[in-house]
C-alpha positions in Angstrom: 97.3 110.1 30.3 98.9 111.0 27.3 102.5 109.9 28.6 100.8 106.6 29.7 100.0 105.9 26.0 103.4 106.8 24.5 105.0 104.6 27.2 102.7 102.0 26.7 103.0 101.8 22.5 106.8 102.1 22.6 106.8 99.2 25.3 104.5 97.1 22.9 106.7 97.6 20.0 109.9 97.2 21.5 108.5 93.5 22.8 107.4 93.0 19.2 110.9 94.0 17.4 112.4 91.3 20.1 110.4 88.7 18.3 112.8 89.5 15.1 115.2 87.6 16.9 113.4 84.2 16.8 113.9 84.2 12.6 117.5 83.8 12.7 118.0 81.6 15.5 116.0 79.3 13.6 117.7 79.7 10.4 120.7 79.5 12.1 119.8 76.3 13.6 118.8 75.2 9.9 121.7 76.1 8.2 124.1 74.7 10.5 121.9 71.0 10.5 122.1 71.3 6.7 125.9 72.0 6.6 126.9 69.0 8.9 124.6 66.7 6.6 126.6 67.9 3.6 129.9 67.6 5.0 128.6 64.0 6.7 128.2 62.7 2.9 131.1 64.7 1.3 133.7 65.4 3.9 135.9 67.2 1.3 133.7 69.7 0.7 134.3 70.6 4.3 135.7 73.8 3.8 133.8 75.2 1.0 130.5 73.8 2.9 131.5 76.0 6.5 132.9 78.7 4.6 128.7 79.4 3.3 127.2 78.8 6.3 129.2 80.8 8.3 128.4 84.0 5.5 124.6 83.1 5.7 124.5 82.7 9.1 126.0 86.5 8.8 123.9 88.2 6.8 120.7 86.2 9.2 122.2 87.7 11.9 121.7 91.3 11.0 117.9 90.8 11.2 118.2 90.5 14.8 120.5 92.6 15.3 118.3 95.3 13.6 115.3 94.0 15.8 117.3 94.1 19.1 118.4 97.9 18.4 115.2 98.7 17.3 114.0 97.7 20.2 116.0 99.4 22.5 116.0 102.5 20.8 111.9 102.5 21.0 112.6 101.4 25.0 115.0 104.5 25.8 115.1 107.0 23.2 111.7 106.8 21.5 109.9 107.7 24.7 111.4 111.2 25.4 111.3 112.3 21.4 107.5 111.5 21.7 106.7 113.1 24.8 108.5 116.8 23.8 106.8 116.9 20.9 103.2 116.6 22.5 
């Protein structure tokens, strides 16, 4: 019963860290619809404009990434730590 449990919460929150990865492909999406407006009305700034998005879409990145390891660690290591220690 009580490895039924364990398995069942860290299932749960592994689904539910996967959802972290919705944030940035939406930002992402964002970012990159807003960039090819600017460079559509100022197609100097072409450079300076890609340059940004391709740091913000970075740094967005890393939320998902953090979601999608968080997730599998509570999928294949979280399981085993909890168990030994009940």
């Amino acid at each position: 019963m009580e490895r039924a449990i364990v398995l069942m919460g860290c299932a749960i929150g592994a689904g539910l860290a996967l959802i972290a990865g919705i944030g940035p492909g939406i930002g992402e999406g964002y970012a990159a619809g807003k960039a090819c407006e600017a460079i559509g009305r100022q197609p100097e700034c072409k450079g300076d404009v890609t340059s940004t998005m391709l740091l913000g879409c970075a740094i967005a990145e890393t939320t998902g990434i953090y979601g999608f390891v968080t997730g599998l660690l509570l999928l294949f290591v979280a399981p085993g730590l909890f168990l030994g220690m009940l």
